[in-house]
MIVOMAR-258603 format. One record per residue (C-alpha): residue in three letters; residue number from 1; x, y, z. Coordinates in nm, 4 decimals, padded with zeros to 6 digits. Example, Ala and Ser with C-alpha at 12.3 -4.5 7.8 and 13.67 -1.06 7.14 Angstrom:
# residues 2
('ALA' 1 (01.2300 -00.4500 00.7800)),
('SER' 2 (01.3670 -00.1060 00.7140)),
***
This chain:
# residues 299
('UNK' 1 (02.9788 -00.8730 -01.0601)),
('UNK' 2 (02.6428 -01.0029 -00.9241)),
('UNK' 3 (02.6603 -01.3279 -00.7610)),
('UNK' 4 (02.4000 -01.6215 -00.8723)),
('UNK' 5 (02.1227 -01.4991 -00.5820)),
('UNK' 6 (02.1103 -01.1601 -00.6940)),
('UNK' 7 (02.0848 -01.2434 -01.0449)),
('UNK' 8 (01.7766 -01.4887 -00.9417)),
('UNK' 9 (01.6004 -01.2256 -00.7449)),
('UNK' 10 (01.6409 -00.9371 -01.0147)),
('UNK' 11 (01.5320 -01.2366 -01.2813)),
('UNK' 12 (01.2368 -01.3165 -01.0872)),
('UNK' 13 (01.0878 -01.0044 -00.9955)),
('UNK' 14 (01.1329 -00.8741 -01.3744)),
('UNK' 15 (00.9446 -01.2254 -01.4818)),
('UNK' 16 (00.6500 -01.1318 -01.2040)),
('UNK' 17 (00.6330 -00.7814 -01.3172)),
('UNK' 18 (00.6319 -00.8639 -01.6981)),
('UNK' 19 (00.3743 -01.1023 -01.6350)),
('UNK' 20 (00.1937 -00.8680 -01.4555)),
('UNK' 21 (00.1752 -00.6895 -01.7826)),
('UNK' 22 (00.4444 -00.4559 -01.7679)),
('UNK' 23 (00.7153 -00.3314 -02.0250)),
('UNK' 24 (01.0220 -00.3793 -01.8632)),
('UNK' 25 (01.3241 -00.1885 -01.9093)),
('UNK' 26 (01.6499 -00.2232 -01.7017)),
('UNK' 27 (01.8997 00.0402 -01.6191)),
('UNK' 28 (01.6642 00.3202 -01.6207)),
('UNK' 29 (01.8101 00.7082 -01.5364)),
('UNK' 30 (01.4817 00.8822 -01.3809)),
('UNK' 31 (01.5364 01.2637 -01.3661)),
('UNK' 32 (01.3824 01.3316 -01.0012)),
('UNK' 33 (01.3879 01.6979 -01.0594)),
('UNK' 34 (01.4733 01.8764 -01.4372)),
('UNK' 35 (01.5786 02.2441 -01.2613)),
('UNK' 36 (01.8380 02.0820 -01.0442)),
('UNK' 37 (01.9399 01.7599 -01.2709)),
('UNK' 38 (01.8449 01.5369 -00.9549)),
('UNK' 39 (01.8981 01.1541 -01.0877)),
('UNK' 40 (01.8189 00.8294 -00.9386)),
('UNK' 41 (01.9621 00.4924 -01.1387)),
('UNK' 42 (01.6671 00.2910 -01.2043)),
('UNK' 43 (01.7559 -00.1157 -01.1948)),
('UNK' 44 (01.4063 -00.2710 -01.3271)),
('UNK' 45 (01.1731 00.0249 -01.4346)),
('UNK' 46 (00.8106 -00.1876 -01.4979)),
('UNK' 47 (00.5120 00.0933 -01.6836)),
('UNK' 48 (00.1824 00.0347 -01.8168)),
('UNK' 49 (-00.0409 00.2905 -01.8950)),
('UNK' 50 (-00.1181 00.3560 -01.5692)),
('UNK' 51 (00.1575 00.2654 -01.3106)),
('UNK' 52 (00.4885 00.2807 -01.3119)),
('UNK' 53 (00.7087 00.0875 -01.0184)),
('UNK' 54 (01.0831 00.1333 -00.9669)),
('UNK' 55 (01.3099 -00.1390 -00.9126)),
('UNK' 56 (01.6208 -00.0801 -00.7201)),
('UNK' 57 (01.8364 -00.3944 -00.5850)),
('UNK' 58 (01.9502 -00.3860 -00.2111)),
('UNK' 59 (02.2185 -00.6640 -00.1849)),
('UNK' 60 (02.3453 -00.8221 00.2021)),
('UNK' 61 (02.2076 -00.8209 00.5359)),
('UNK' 62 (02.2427 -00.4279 00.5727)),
('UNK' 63 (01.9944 -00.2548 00.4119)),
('UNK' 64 (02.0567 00.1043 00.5379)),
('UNK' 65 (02.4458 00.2417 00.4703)),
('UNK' 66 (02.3529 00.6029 00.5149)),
('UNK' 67 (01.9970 00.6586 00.7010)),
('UNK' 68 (02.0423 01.0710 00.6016)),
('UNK' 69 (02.1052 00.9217 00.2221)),
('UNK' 70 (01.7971 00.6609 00.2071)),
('UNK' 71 (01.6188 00.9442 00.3643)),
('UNK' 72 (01.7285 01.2168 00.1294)),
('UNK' 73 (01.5908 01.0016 -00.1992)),
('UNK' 74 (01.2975 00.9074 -00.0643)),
('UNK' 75 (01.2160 01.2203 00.0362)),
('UNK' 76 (01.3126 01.3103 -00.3443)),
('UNK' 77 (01.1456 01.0084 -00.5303)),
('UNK' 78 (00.8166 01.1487 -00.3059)),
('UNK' 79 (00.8199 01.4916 -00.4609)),
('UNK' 80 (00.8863 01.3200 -00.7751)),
('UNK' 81 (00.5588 01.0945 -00.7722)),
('UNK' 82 (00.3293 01.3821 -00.6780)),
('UNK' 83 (00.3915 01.5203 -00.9745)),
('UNK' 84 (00.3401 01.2641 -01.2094)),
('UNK' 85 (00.0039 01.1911 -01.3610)),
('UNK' 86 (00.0746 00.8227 -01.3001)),
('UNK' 87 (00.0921 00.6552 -01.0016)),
('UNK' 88 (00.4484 00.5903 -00.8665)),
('UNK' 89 (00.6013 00.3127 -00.6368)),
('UNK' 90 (00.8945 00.2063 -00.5615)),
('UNK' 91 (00.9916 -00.1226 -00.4792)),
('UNK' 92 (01.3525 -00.2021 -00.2236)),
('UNK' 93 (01.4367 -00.5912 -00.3188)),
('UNK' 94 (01.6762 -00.7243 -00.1057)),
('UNK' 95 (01.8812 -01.0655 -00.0487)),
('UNK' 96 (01.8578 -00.9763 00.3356)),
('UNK' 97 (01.6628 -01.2867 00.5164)),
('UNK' 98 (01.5753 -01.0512 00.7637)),
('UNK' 99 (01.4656 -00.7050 00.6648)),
('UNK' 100 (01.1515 -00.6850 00.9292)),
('UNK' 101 (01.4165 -00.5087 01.1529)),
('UNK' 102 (01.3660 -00.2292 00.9572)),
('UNK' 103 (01.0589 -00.0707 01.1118)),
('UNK' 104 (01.1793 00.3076 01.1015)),
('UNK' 105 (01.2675 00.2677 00.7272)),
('UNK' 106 (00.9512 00.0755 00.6396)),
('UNK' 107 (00.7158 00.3144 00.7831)),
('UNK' 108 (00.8916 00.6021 00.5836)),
('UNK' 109 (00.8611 00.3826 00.2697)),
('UNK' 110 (00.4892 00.3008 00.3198)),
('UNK' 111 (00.4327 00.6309 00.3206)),
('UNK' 112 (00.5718 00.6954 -00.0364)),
('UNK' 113 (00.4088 00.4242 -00.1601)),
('UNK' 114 (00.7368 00.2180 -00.1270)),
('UNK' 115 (00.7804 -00.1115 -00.0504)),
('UNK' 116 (01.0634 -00.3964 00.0874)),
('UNK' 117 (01.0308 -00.7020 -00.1034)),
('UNK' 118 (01.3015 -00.9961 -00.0507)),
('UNK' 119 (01.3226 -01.3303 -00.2075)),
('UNK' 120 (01.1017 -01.5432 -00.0016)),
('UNK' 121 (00.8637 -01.2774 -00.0930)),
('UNK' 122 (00.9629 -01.2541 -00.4396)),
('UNK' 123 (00.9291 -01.6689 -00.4797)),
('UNK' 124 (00.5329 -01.6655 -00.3520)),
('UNK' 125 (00.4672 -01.4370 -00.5826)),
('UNK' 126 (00.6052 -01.6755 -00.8520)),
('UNK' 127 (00.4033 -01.9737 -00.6995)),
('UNK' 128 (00.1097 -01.7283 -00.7327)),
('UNK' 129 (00.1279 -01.7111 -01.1003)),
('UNK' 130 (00.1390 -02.1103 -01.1147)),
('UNK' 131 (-00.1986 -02.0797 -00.9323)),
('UNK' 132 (-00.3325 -01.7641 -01.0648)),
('UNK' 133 (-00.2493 -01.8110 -01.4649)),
('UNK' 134 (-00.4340 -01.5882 -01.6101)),
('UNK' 135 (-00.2128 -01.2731 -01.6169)),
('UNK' 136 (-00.5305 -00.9839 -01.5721)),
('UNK' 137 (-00.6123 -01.1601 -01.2663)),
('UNK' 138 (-00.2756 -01.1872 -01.1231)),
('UNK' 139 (-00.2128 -00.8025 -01.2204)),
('UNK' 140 (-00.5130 -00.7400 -00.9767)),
('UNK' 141 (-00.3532 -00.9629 -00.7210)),
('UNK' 142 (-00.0377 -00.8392 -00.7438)),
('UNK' 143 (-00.1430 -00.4903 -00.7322)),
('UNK' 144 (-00.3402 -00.5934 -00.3722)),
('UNK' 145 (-00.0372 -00.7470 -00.2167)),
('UNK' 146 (00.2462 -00.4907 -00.2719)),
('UNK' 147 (00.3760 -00.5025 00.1118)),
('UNK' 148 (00.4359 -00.8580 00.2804)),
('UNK' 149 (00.2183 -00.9881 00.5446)),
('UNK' 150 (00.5556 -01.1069 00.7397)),
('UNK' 151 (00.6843 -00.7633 00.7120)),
('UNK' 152 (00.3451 -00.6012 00.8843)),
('UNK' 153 (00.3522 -00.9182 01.1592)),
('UNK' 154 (00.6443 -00.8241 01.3703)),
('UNK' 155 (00.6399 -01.1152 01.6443)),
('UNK' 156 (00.5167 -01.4152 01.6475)),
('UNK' 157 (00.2598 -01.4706 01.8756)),
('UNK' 158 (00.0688 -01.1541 01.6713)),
('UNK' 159 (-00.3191 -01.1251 01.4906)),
('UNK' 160 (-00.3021 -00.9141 01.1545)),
('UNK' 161 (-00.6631 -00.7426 01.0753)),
('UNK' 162 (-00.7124 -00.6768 00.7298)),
('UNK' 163 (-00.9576 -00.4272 00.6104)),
('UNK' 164 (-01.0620 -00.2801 00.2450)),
('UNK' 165 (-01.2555 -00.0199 00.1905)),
('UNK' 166 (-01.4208 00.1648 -00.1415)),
('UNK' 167 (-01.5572 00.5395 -00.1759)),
('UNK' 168 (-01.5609 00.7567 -00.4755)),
('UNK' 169 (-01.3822 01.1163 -00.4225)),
('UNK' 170 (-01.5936 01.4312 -00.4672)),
('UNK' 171 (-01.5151 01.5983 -00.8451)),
('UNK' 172 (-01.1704 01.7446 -00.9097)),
('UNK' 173 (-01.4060 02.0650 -00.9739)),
('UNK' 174 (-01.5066 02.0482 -00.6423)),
('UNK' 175 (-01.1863 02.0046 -00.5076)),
('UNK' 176 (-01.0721 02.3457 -00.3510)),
('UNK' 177 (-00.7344 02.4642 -00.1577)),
('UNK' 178 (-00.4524 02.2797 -00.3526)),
('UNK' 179 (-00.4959 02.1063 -00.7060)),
('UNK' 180 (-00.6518 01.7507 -00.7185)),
('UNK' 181 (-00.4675 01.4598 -00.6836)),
('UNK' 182 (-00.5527 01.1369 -00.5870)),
('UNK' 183 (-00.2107 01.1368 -00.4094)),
('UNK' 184 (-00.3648 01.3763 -00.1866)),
('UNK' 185 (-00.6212 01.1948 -00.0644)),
('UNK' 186 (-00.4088 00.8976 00.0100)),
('UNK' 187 (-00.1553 01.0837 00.1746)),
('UNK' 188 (-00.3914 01.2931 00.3895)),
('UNK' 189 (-00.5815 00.9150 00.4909)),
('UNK' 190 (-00.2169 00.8070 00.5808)),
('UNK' 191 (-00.1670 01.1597 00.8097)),
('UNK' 192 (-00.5058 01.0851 00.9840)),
('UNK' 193 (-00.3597 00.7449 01.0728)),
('UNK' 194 (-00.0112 00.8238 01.2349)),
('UNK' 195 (-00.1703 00.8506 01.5728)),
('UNK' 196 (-00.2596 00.5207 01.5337)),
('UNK' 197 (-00.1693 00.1258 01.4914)),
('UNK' 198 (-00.3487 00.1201 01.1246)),
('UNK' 199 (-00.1386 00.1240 00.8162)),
('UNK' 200 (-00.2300 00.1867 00.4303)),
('UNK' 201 (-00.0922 -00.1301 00.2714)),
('UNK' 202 (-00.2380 -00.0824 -00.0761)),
('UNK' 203 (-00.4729 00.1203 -00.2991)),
('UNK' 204 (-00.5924 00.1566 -00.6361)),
('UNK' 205 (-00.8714 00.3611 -00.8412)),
('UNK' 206 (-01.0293 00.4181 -01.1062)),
('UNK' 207 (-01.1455 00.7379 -01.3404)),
('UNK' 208 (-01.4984 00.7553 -01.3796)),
('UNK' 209 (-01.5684 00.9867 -01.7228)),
('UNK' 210 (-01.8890 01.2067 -01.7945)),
('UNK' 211 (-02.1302 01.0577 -02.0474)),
('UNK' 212 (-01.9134 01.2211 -02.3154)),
('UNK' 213 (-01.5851 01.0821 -02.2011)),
('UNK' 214 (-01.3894 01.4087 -02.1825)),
('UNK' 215 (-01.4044 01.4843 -01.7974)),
('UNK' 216 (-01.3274 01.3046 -01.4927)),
('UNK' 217 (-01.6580 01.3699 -01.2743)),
('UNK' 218 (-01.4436 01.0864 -01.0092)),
('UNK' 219 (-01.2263 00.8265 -00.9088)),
('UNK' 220 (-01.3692 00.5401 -00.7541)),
('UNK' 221 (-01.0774 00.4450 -00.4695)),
('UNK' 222 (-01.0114 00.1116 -00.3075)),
('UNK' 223 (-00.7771 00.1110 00.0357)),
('UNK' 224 (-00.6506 -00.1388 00.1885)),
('UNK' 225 (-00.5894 -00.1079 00.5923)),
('UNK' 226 (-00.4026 -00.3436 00.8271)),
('UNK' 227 (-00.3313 -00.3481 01.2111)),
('UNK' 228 (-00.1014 -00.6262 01.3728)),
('UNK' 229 (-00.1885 -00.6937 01.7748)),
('UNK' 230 (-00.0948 -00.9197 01.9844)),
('UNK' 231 (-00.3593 -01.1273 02.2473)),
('UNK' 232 (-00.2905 -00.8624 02.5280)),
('UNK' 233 (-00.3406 -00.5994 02.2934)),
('UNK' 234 (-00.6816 -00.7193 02.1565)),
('UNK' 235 (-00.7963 -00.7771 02.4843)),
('UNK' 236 (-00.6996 -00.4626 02.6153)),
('UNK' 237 (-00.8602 -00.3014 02.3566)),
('UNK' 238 (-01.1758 -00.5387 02.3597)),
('UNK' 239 (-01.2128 -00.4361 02.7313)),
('UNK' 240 (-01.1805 -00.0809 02.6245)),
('UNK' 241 (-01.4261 -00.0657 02.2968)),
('UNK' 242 (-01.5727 -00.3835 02.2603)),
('UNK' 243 (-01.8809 -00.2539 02.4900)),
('UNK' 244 (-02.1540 -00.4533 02.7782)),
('UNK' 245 (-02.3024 -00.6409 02.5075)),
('UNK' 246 (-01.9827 -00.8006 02.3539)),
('UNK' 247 (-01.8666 -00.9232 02.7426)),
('UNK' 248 (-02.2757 -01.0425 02.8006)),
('UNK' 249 (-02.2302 -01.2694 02.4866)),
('UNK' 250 (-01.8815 -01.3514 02.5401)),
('UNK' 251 (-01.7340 -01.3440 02.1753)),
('UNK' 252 (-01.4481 -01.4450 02.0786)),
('UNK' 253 (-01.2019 -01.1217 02.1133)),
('UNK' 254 (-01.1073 -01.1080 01.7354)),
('UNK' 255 (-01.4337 -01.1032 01.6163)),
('UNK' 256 (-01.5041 -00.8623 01.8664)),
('UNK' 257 (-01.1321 -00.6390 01.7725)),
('UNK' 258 (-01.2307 -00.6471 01.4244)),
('UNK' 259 (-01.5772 -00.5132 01.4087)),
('UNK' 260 (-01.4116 -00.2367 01.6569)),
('UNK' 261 (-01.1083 -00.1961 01.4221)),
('UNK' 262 (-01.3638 -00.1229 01.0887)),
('UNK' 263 (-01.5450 00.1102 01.3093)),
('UNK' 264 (-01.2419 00.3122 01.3599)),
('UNK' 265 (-01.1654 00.2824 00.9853)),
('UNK' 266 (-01.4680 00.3894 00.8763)),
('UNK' 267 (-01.4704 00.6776 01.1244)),
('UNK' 268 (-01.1622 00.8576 00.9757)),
('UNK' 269 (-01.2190 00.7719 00.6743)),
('UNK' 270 (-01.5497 00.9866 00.6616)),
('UNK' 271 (-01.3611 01.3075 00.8050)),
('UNK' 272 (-01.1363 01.2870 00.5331)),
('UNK' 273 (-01.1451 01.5781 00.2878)),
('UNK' 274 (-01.1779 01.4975 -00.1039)),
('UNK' 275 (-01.3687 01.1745 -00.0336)),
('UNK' 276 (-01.7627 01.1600 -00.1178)),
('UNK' 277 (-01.9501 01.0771 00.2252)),
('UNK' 278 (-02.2925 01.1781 00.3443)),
('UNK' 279 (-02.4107 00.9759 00.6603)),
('UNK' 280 (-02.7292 01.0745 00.5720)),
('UNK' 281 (-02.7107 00.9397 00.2097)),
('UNK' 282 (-02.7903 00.6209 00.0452)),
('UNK' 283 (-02.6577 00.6505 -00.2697)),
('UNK' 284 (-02.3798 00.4396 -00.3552)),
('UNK' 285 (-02.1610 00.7365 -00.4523)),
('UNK' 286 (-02.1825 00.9372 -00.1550)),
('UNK' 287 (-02.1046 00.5867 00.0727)),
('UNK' 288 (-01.7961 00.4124 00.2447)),
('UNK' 289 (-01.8106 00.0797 00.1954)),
('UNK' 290 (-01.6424 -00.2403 00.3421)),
('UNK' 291 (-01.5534 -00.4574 00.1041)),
('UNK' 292 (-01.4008 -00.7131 00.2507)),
('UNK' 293 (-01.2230 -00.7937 00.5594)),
('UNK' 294 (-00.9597 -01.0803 00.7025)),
('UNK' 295 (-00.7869 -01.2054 00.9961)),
('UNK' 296 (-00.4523 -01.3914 01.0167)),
('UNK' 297 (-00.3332 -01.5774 01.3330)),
('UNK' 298 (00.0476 -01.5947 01.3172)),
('UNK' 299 (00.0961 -01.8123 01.6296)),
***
């Protein structure tokens, strides 16, 4: 029997997802794979046309009983969401206070498009709709804001940079080597980052049809990056990148970080195969473009 917090939590993420705009069905059983009869127990199972996000309830402190297990299903639900035509995520809500231990399993989860959410993070999304109202634009927020900032900002003491980016993808047509997938492209931004501090927080796209509506010539893509440093970080790194004319003018080091940090962004980014990029080009299909940046000081 569920005790009166994890009844609140499951109650208010279903109310934030149906608001969202989602059907909601509880007690969902997904077949992960038909050949071997693979099952996963779906809590909260939220769809639209488009999306479909997984629900599954974490209750207590301990998130991880069986690292191999968690590992095993996400590994699983992963193979499962590449081969749907929808886009897949899965969402771990827990009554933990304190599940930004959980680095190892969070980084594996971001990966798959999965996500940690607990009830602190559950209740501003509530207060959000109170502000937001109109339930189109809170889809759109909601959508943007899948991972919480606490759970990127480790320490206190720490400077989260926030980047998006947009870019259209070349034409599935043109897409050679394995079949196209927007999964692909995401996936192979995320390998060109694990060498580095940058994480995918959030994407979404959109189909862009031929003049007769029956092909998908592309997908126009928004990303979301973020990268959490401390002040002897960014200064380290300001020293290292931030070049004679940033220490002539003396600006101030996040300023300084974050023009470096979109740099670096934009850099992989453009070797990334499937996306539409020509240096040389200025035509808004064949560009990379920032559109919009942030920095939070959690001191």
């Amino acid at each position: 029997m569920q005790k009166p917090i994890e009844d609140r939590l499951e109650n208010t993420i279903t109310y934030i997802l149906k608001f969202a705009g989602f059907e909601i069905v509880r007690d969902v059983l997904v077949i992960f794979n038909e050949k071997t009869s693979e099952y996963y127990l779906v809590d909260v199972l939220a769809e639209d046309k488009d999306i479909k996000i997984f629900v599954g309830f974490k209750h207590g402190e301990k998130l991880l009983l069986d690292e191999k297990l968690t590992s095993s299903l996400l590994n699983k639900f992963d193979h499962y969401r590449k081969s749907q035509s929808k886009r897949v995520i899965w969402i771990i809500a827990t009554t933990a206070k304190n599940h930004v231990q959980y680095k190892e399993l969070r980084e594996k989860l971001q990966m798959a498009d999965s996500f940690i959410w607990n009830g602190k993070f559950a209740e501003s999304l509530q207060s959000k709709i109170m502000e937001i109202r109109n339930k189109d634009d809170f889809r759109s927020y909601l959508l943007d804001h899948l991972e919480p900032i606490e759970v990127i900002v480790e320490r206190d003491n720490e400077t989260a940079f926030t980047f998006r980016f947009s870019f259209y993808t070349i034409s599935p047509d043109e897409y050679i080597g394995k079949k196209f997938d927007i999964i692909n492209i995401v996936d192979d931004i995320k390998y060109s980052l694990k060498d580095t501090a940058f994480r995918v927080i959030n994407y979404n796209f959109d189909a862009i049809l031929s003049r007769n509506g029956k092909r998908t010539i592309t997908y126009h893509m928004k990303i979301d990056f973020r990268i959490a440093s401390t002040p002897k970080q960014i200064k380290e790194h300001v020293k290292k990148k931030g070049g004679l004319w940033a220490k002539i003018k003396r600006e101030d080091p996040n300023s300084v970080a974050c023009n470096t940090y979109e740099k670096e962004i934009r850099t992989i980014l453009s070797k990334v195969y499937g996306i539409n990029y020509s240096s040389r080009s200025n035509i808004l299909y064949e560009q990379i473009v920032l559109e919009s940046r942030r920095i939070d000081n959690f001191m």
